[in-house]
N, C-alpha and C positions, 0 to 999 in steps of 0.2 A: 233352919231352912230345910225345909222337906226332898227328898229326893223328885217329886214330880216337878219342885219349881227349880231346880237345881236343870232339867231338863228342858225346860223352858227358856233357861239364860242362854242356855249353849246355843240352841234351838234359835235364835237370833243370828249367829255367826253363817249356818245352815245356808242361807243366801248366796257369801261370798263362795263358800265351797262350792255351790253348782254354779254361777257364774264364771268363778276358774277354771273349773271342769269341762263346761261347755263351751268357752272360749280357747282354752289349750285345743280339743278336741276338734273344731275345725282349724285352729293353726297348722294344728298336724297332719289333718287331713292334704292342707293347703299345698303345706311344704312336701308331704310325701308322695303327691300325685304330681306338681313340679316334677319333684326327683326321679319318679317312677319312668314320666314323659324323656324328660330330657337323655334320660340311659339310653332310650327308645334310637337316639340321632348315630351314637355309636359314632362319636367322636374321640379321639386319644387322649384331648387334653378335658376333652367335658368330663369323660368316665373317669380318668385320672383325678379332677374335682370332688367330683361326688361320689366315688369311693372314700377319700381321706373325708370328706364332711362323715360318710355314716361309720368311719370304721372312729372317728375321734366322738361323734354322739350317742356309740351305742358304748364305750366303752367309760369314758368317764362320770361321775356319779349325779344325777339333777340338782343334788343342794351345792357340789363346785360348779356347776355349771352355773347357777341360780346367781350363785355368790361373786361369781368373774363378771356378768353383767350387770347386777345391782352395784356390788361394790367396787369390781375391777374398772368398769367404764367411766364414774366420775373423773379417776386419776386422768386419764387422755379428756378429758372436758367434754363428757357425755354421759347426762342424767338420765335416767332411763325410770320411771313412777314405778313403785311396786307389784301394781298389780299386771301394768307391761311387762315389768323383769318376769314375773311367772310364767305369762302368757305366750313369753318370748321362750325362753328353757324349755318351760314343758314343749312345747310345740317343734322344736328342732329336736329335742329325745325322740318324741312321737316321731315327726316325719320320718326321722332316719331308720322307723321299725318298719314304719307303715311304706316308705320307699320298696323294702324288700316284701314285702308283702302283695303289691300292688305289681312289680318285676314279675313274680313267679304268677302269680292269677295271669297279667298279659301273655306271658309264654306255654301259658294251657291250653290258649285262643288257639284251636284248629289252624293250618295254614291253608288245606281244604276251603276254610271259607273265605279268608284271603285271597288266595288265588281266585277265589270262585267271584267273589267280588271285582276282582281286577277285570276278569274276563268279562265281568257284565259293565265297565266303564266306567267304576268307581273312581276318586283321586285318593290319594292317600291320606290325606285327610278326610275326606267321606268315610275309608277302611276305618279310622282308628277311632272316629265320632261314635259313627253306626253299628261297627261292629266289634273290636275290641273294647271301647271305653264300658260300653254296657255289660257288655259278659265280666269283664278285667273287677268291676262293683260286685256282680253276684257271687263270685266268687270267693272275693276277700271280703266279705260281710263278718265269716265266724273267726279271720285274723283282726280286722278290725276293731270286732267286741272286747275279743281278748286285750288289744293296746289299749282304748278308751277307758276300759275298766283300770289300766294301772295307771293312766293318769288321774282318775278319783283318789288312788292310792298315794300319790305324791303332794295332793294339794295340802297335806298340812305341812311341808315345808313352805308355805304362806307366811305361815307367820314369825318367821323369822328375818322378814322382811316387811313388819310392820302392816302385813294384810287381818284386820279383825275376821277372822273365817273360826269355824269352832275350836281347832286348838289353840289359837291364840286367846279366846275366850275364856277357854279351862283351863288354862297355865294362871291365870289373872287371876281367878274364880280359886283356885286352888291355894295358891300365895295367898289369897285375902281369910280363906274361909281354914287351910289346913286337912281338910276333907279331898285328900286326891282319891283316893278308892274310888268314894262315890262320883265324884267328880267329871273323874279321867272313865269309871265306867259309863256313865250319860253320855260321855262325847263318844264313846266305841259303839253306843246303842245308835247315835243316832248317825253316826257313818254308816252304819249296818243297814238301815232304811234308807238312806239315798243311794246307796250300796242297790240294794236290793230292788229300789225303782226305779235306777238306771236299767240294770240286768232284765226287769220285764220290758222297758220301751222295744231294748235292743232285741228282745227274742221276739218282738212283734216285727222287728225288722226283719230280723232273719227270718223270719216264717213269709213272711211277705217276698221274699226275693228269693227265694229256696228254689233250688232248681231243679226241678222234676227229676226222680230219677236217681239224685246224689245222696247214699245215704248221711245221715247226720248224728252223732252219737247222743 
């Protein structure tokens, strides 16, 4: 078996990894502008919630995490399919970064234009549609990229949840053939190209939303 086709087996799995990736990645989106909103109401017992949600998902590790809903949820009589259990972890890691991410962009927001808005007969809900919610995005674009990307970097705890994504592909491939070198290097080649096709999408994003004026390193 030649290395190019050894690259092509893996290259198959390739699929499920941006499928999880791009499915975590708006979970987390989902949950961490939730989170970022609801801080916004500045209630005692909301903020007392979702404090303890980010201080327990940013601190415990994605494969217990992974492992307490695939495996911990059957015992209570709640199956949860594999590629949910992923979709479901990554996305509450993520939100709970992207939460704090989305907090500090809202609180950059001028209160100048706030105010400025009030004055011209805005509702509060107008303020946060038209003029927070859009700056609160441009902002957190280059935090953003930075989470998305390390949720690519978590998808291959996949498969230890029975997801065919490329490492569980090259763990198979390896066992059958003895060949992890080469192997296990084809699967780092080609996370490195979805790696890397991700990182251009998103610098087109941030180019695209960049805000005049803010340097960017």
């Amino acid at each position: 078996m030649t290395f190019w086709k050894i690259l092509i087996i893996l290259a198959e799995g390739a699929g499920y990894t941006i499928l999880v990736t791009i499915a975590a990645m708006v979970a987390g989106l989902a949950v961490g502008l939730l989170t970022a909103v609801l801080s916004r109401l500045h209630r005692k017992y909301v903020d007392i919630f979702l404090d303890v949600y980010k201080y327990i998902f940013r601190s415990i590790p994605v494969l217990v995490i992974l492992f307490l809903v695939y495996f911990g949820l059957p015992g209570i009589g709640i199956r949860v399919p594999p590629f949910l259990s992923m979709v479901v972890s990554l996305g509450l890691v993520s939100g709970a970064y992207l939460a704090e991410i989305f907090r500090g962009a809202m609180a950059a927001v001028s209160n100048n234009e706030m105010m400025a808005a009030e004055a011209a007969g805005l509702k509060r809900t107008q303020i946060f549609s038209h003029i927070i919610l859009p700056q609160m995005f441009r902002m957190s674009v280059p935090g953003m990229i930075n989470e998305f990307t390390s949720i690519l970097k978590y998808t291959p705890f996949a498969y230890t949840v029975g997801i065919p994504e490329i490492m569980k592909a090259a763990m198979t491939l390896a066992a059958m053939t003895l060949r992890g070198l080469e192997i296990y290097l084809a699967a780092g080649i080609i996370y490195f190209v979805i790696y890397k096709g991700f990182i251009m999408m998103f610098a087109a994003v941030e180019k695209k939303f960049h805000i005049p004026g803010l340097l960017v390193e």
